[in-house]
C-alpha positions as CSV (number, residue, x, y, z in Angstrom):
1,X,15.1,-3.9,11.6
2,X,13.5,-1.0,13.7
3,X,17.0,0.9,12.5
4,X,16.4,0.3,8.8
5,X,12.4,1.6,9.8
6,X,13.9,4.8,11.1
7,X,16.0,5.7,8.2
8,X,14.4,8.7,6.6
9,X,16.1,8.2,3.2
10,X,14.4,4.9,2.8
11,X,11.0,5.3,4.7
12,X,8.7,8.5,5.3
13,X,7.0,8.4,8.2
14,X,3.3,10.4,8.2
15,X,0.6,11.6,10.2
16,X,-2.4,9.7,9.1
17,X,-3.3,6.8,6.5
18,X,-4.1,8.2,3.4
19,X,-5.5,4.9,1.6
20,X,-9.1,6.0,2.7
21,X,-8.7,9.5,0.9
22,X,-7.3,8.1,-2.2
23,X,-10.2,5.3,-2.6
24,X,-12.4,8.5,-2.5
25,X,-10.7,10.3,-5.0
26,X,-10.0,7.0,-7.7
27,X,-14.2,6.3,-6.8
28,X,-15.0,9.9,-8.1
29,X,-12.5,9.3,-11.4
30,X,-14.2,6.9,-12.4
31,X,-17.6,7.7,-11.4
32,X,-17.1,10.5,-14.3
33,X,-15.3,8.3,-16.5
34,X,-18.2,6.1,-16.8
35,X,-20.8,8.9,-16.9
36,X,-19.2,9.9,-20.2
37,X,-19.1,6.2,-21.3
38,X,-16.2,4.7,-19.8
39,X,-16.7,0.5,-20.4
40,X,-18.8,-0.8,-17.4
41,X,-16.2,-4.1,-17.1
42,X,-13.2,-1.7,-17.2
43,X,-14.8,-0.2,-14.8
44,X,-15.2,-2.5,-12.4
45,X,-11.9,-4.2,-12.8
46,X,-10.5,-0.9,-11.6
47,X,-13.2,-0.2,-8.8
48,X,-11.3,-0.7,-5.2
49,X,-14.3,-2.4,-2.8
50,X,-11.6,-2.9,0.1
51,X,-8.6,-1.4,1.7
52,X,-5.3,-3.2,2.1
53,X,-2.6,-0.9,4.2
54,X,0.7,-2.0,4.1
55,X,2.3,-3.9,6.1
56,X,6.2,-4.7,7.3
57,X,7.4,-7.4,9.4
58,X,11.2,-9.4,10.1
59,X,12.2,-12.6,8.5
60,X,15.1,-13.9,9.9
61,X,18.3,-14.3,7.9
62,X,19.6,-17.7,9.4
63,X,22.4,-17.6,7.2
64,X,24.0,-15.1,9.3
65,X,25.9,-14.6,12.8
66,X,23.0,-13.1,15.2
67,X,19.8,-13.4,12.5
68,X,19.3,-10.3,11.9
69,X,15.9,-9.6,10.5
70,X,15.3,-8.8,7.3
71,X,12.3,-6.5,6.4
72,X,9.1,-7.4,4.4
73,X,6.3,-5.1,3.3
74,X,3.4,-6.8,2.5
75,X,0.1,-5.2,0.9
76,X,-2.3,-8.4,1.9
């Protein structure tokens, strides 16, 4: 599993979260979008209150000689 990670044509790896940064920036959209008279339900369907990073862990494949572990990314 920790191979698979490391493999830079599958996975980026990066310097700091950016979830934070985007939340401000999506807040700000649609701050404007309901000044000019964007629907108040739409825009609280669309309005992120929380942050969920990504996650990735191993499940094992039993069927197999050794188990390897076969990855999961999970955004709860």
């Amino acid at each position: 599993m920790e191979r698979s990670l490391l493999d830079n044509n599958t996975y980026v790896t990066i310097d700091k979260e950016p979830t934070k940064k985007f939340i401000g920036k999506l807040q700000s959209l649609l701050v404007r979008w309901k000044n000019i008279g964007f629907d108040e339900l739409t825009y609280k369907r669309l309005l992120i209150t929380e942050e969920n990073i990504s996650r990735s862990y191993g499940f094992p494949k039993i069927h197999e000689i050794d188990c390897p572990l076969r990855i999961i990314v999970s955004i709860n």
